[in-house]
C-alpha positions as CSV (number, residue, x, y, z in Angstrom):
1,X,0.0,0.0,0.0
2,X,1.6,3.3,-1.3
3,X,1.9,5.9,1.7
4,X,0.6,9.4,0.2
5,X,0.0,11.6,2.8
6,X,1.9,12.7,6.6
7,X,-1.3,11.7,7.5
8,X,-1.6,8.5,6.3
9,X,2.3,8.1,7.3
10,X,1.4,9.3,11.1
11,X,-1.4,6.6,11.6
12,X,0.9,3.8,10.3
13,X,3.3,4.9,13.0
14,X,0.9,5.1,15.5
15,X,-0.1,1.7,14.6
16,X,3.5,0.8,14.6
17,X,3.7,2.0,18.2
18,X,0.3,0.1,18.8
19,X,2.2,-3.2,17.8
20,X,5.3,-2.8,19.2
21,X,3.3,-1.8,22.8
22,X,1.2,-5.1,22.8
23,X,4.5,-7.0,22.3
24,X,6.1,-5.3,25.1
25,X,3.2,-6.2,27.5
26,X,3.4,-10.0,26.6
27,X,7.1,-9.2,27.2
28,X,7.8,-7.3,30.2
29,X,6.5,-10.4,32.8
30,X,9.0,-13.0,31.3
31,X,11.9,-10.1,31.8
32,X,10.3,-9.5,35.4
33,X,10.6,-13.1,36.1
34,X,14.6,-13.4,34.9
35,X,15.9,-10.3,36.9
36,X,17.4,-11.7,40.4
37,X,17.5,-7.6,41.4
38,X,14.4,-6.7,43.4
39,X,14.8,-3.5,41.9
40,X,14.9,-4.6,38.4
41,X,12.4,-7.0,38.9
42,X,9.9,-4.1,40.2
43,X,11.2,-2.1,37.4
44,X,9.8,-4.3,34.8
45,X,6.7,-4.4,36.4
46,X,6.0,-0.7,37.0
47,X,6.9,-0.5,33.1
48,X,4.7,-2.9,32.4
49,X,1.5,-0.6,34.1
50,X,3.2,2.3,32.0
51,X,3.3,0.4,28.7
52,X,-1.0,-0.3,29.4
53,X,-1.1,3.1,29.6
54,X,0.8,3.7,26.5
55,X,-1.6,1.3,24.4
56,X,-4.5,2.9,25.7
57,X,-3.2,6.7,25.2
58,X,-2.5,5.3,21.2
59,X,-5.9,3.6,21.3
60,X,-7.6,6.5,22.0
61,X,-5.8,9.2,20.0
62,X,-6.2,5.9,17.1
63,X,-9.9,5.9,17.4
64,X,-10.4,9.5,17.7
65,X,-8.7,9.2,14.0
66,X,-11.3,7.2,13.1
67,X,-8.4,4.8,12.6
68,X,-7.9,1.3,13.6
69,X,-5.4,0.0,16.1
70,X,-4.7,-3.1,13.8
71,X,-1.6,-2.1,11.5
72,X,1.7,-4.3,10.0
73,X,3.6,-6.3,13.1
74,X,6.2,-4.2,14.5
75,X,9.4,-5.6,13.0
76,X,12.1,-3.8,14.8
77,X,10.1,-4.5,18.9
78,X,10.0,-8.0,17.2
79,X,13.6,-8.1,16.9
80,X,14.4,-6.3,20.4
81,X,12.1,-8.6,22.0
82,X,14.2,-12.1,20.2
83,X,17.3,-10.7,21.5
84,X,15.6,-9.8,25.2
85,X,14.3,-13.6,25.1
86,X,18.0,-14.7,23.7
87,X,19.5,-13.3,26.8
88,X,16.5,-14.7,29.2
89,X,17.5,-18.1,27.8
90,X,21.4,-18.0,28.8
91,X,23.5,-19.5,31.1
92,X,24.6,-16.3,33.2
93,X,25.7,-15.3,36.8
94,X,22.9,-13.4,38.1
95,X,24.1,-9.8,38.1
96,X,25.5,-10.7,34.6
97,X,22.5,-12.1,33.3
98,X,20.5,-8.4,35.1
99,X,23.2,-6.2,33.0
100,X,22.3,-7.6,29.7
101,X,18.8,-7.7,30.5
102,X,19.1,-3.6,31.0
103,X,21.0,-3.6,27.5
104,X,18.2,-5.0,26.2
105,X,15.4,-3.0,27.8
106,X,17.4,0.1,27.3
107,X,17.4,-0.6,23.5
108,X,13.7,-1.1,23.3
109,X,13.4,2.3,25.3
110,X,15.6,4.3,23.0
111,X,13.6,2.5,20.1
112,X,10.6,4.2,21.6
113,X,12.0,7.2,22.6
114,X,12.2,7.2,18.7
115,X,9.1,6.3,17.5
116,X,7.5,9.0,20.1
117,X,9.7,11.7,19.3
118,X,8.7,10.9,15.7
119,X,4.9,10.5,15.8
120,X,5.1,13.9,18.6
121,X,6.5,16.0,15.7
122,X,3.8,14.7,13.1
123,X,1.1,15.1,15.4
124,X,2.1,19.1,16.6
125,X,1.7,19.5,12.5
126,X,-1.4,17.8,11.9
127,X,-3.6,16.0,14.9
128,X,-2.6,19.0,18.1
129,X,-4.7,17.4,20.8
130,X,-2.5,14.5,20.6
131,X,0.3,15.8,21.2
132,X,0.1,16.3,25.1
133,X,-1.0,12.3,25.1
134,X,2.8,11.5,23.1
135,X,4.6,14.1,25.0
136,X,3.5,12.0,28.4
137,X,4.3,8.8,27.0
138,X,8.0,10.4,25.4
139,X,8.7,11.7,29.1
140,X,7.8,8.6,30.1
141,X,9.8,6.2,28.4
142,X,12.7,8.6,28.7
143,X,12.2,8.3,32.3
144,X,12.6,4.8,32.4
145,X,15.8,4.9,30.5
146,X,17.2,7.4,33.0
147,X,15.9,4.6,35.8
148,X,17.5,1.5,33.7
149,X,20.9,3.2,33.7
150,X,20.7,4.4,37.5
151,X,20.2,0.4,37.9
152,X,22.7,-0.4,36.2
153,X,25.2,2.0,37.9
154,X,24.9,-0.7,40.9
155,X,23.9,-3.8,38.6
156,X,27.2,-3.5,36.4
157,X,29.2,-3.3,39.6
158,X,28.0,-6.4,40.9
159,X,28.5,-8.5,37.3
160,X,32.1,-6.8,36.9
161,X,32.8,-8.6,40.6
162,X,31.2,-11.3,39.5
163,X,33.1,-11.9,36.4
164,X,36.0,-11.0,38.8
165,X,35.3,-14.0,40.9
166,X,35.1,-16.7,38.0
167,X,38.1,-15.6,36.7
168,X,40.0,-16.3,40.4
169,X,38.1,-19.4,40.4
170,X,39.1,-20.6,36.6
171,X,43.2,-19.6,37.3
172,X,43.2,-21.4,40.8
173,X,42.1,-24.9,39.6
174,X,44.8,-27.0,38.9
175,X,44.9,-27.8,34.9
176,X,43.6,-31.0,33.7
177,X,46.7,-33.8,33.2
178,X,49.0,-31.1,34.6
179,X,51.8,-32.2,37.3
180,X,51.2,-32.0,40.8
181,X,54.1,-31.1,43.3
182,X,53.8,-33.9,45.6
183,X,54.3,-32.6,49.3
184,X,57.4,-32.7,51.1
């Protein structure tokens, strides 16, 4: 379907948004559940209250539109979301496995930061009583980014030492069908 119109181009975004929202909420519980941080843990599942919101906000600024929610699937959430699930899957110390699930939510965040920033703009041009809707959601999401890196300020600290301690652990094992010095 040929886009004519920054009309017509501002609803597919918004629908865009749509998808990549619903994926996020089908999401968020299974990164909840991998986090060994409290804090991270809780994290997840205040953004996953916010991301509701989010849908509804697009919903509603959708329907006013006259638009439907129901767009193309959100390829680029789909991807971020593989590579969160990839990392969910691994075999990783705890505060290890916590760091790369923040480098994963962080990337979804600055992917929305993007796609709100850009729908904000088309919106103060053509639909204006949207606008204070995205401009919540864009503080919002830019909020939790500034919360994923103050958590990882600690987070990263604790996989570094972790990472730390393996690395003792590996070089102080005897290697296998090395010589041992028998004892005096």
């Amino acid at each position: 379907m040929k886009t004519n119109s920054l009309h017509e181009l501002y609803v597919e975004q918004l629908q865009d948004l749509y998808d990549a929202e619903q994926q996020l909420i089908k999401a968020l519980p299974k990164m909840a559940q991998a986090a060994a941080s409290d804090d991270l843990r809780s994290g997840f599942e205040e953004h996953l209250q916010q991301t509701k919101q989010h849908a509804e906000r697009l919903e509603e600024i959708l329907e006013r539109l006259g638009e439907d929610t129901r767009g193309e699937k959100c390829k680029g959430m789909e991807g971020l979301i593989k590579e969160g699930s990839e990392v969910i899957k691994e075999d990783m110390a705890e505060p290890v496995k916590d760091a790369a699930l923040i480098a994963a939510a962080q990337r979804v965040e600055h992917y929305e930061i993007a796609g709100y920033g850009t729908v904000r703009t088309f919106a103060s041009m053509i639909d204006e009583e949207a606008v204070p809707m995205l401009e919540e959601t864009l503080s919002e999401e830019k909020e939790t980014d500034a919360k994923l890196t103050e958590l990882a300020e600690n987070i990263n600290v604790d996989a570094d030492q972790e990472t730390d301690v393996e690395e003792n652990e590996e070089t102080a094992k005897p290697k296998a069908g090395g010589r041992r010095k028998r004892a005096a």
